[in-house]
N, CA and C of each residue as an Amber inpcrd file, in Angstrom:
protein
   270
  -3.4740000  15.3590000   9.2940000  -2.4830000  14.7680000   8.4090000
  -2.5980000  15.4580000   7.0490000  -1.5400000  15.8750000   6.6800000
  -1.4080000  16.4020000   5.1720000  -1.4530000  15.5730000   4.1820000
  -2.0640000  15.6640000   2.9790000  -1.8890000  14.7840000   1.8930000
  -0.6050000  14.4560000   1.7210000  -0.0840000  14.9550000   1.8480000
   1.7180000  14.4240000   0.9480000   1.9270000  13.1940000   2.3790000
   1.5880000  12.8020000   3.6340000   2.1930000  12.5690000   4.5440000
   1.4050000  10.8970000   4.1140000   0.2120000  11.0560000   3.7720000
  -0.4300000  10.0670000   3.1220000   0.6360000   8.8350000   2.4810000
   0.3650000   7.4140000   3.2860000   1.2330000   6.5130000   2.5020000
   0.6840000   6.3710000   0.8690000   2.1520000   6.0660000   0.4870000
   1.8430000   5.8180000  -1.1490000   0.8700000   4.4720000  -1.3970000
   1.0050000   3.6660000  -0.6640000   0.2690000   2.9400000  -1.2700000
  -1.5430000   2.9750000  -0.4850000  -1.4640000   3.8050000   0.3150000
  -3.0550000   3.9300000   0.2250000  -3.7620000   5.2190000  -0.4540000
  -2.6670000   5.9000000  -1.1510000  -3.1380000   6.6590000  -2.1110000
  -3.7590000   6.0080000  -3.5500000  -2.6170000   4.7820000  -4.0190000
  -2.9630000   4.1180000  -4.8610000  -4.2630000   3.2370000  -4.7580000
  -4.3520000   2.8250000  -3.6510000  -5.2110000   2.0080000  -3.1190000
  -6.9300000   3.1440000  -3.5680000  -6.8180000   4.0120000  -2.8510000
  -7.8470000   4.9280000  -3.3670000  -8.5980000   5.0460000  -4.2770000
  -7.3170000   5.3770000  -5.0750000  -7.5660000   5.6710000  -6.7640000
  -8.4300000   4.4420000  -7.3120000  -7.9220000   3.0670000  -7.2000000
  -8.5670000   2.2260000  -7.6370000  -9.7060000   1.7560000  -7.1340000
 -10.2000000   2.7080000  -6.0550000 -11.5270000   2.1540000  -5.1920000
 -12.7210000   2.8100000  -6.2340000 -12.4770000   4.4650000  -6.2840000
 -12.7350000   5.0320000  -7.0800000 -13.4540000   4.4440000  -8.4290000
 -12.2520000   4.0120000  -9.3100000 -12.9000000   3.7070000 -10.3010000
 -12.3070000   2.2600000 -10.3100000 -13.3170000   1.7570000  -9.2760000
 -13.2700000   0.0320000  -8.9140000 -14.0770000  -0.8670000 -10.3360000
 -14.2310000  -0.1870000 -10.8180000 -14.7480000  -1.5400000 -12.3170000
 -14.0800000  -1.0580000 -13.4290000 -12.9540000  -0.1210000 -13.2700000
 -12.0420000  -0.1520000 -14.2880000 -10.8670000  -0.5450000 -14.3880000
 -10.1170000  -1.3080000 -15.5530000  -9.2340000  -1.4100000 -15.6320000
  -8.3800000  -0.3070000 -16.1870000  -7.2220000  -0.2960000 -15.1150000
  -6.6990000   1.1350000 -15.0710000  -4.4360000   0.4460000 -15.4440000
  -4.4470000   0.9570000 -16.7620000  -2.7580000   0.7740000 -17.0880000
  -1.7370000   1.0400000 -15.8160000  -0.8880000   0.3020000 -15.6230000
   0.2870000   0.3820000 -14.5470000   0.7680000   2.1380000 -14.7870000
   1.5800000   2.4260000 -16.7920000   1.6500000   3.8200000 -16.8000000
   0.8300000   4.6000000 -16.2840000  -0.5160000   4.6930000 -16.5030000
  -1.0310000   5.6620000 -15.8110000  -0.9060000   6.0230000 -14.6200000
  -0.9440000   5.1190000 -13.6090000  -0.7840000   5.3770000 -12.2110000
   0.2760000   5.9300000 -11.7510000   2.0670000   5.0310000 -13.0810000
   3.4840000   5.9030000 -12.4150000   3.0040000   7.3390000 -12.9650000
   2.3920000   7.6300000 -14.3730000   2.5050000   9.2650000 -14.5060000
   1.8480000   9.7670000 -13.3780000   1.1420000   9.5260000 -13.0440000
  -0.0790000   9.9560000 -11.4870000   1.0790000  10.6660000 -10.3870000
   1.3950000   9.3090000 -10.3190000   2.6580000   9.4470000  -8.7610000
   3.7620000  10.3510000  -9.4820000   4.1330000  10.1410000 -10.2700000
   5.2690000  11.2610000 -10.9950000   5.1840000  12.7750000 -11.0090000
   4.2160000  12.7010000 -11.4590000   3.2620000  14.1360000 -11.2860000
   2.9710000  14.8590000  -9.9950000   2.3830000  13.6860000  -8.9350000
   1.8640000  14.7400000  -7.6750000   2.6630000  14.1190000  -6.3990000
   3.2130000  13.4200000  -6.6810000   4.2920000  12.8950000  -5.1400000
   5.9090000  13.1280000  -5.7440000   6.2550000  12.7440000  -4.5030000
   7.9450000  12.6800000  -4.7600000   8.3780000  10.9970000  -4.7970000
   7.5490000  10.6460000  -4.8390000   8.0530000   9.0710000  -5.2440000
   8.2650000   8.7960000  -6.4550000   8.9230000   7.7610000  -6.6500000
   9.5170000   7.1990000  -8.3250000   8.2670000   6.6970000  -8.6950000
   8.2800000   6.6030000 -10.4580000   6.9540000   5.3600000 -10.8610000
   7.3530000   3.8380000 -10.6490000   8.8510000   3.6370000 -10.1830000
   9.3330000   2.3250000  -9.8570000   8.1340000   2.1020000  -8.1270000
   8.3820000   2.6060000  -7.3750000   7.9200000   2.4150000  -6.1210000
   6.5070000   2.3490000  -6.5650000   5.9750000   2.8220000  -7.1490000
   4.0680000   2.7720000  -7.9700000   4.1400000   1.3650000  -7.9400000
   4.8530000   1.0890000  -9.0610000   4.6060000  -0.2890000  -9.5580000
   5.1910000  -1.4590000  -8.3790000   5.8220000  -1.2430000  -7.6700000
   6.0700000  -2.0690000  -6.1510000   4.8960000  -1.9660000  -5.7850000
   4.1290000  -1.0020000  -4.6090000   3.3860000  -1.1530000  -3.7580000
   1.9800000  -1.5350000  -4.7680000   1.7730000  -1.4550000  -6.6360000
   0.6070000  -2.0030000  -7.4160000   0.6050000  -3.5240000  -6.5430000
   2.1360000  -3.7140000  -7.1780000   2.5460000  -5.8690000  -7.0390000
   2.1730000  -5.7680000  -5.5190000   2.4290000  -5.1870000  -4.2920000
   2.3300000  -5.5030000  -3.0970000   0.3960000  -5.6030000  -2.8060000
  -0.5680000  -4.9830000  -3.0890000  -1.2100000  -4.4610000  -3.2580000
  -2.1670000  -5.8290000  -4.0860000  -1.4650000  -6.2630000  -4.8390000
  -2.1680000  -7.8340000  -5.2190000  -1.9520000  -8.9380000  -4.5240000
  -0.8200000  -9.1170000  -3.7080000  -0.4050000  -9.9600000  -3.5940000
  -1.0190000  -9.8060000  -2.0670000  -1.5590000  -8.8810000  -1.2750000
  -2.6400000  -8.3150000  -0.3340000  -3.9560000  -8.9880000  -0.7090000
  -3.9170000  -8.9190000  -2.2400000  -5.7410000  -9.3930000  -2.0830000
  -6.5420000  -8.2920000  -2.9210000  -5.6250000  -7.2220000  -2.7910000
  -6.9100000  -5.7930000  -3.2610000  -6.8470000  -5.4110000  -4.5120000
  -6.0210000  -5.6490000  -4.8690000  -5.8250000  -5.6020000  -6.6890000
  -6.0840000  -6.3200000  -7.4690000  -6.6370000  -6.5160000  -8.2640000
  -6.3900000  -7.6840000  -9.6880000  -5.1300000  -7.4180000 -10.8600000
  -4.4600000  -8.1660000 -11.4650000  -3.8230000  -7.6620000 -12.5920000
  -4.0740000  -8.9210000 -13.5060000  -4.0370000  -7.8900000 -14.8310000
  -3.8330000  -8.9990000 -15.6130000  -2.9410000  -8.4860000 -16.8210000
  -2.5670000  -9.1990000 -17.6960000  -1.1890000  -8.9550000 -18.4950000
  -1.6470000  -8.6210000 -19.9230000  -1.9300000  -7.6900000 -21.0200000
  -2.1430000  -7.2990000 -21.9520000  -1.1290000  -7.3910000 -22.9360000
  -0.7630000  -8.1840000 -23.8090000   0.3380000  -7.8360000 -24.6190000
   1.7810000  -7.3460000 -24.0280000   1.8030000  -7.8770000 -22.7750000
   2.8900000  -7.4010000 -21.5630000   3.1340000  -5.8610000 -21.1420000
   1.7010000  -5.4700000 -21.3810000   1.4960000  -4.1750000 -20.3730000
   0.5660000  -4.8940000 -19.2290000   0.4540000  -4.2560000 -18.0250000
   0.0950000  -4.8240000 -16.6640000  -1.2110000  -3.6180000 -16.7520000
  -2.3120000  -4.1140000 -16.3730000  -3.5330000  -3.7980000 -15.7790000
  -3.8110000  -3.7210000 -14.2690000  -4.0570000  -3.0650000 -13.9660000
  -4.6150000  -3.3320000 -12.5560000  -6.4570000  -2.9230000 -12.1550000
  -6.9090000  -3.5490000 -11.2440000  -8.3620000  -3.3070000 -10.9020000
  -8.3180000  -3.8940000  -9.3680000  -9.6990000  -2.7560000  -8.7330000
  -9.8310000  -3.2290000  -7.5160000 -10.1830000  -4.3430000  -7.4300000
  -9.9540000  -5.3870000  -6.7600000 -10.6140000  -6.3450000  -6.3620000
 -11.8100000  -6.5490000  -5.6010000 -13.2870000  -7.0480000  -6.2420000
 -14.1790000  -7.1300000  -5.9670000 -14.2800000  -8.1290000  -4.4220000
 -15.0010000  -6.7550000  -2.9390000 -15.1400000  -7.5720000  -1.8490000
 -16.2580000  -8.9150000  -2.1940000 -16.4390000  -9.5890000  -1.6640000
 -17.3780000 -10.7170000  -2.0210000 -18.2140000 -10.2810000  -0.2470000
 -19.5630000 -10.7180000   0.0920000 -19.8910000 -10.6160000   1.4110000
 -20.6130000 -11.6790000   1.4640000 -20.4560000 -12.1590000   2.4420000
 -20.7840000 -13.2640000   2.6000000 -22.0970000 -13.6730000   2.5400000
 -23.0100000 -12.5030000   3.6400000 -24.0420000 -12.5800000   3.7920000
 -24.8160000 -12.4210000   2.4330000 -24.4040000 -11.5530000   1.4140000
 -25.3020000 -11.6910000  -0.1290000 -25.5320000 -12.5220000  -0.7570000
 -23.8140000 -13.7150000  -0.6670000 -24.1510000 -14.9490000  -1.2120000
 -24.8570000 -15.8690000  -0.5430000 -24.9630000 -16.1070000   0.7140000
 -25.9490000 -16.8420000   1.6770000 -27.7470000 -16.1480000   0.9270000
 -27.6910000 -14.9410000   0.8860000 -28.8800000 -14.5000000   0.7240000
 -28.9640000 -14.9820000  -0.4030000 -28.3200000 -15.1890000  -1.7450000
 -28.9680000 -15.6010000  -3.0780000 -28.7960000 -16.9340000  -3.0370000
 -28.5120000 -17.3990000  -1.8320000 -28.2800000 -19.2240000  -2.5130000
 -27.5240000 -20.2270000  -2.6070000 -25.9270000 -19.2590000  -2.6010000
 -25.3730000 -19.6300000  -3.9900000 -24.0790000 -20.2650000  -2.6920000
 -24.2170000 -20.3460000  -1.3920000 -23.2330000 -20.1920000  -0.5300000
 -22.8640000 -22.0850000  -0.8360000 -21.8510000 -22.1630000  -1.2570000
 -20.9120000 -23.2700000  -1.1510000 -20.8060000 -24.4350000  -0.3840000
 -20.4530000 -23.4740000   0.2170000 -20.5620000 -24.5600000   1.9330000
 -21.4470000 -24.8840000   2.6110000 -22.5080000 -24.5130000   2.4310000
 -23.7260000 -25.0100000   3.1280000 -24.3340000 -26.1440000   1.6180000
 -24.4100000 -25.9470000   0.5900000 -24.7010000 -26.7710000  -0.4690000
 -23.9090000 -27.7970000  -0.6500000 -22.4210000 -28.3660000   0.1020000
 -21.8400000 -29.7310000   0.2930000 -22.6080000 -31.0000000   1.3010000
């Protein structure tokens, strides 16, 4: 499979795995896609919103610029291991 054949949104998806403890501006990502795909920065910012609304993104709203960050997996077994598991502490 060629890079370009690569869906857009698991390219995006990538990027934010990458640098998963940063918060990374919505612009940045359309200049990204603007730059090295043939997709619009409108479709960026679709599959960002699709992409949260999945679970894998975080956003949060800055002065009404949009942030995005990976969303931290949680495992289950770590929180069982420290303690801290919920459901067994009801």
């Amino acid at each position: 499979m060629t890079y370009e054949k690569i869906p857009l949104k698991k390219r995006i998806l990538a990027y934010f795995m990458k640098r998963h403890t940063d918060w990374i501006a919505s612009n940045e990502v359309q200049k990204l896609v603007a730059q090295y795909t043939n997709a619009t920065p409108r479709a960026a910012v679709r599959r960002m919103q699709e992409l949260c609304e999945s679970g894998d993104l975080q956003r949060k709203l800055v002065k009404n610029h949009a942030f995005y960050r990976a969303k931290p997996k949680v495992d289950r077994k770590e929180v069982q291991k420290a303690g801290l598991d919920m459901w067994n502490s009801v």
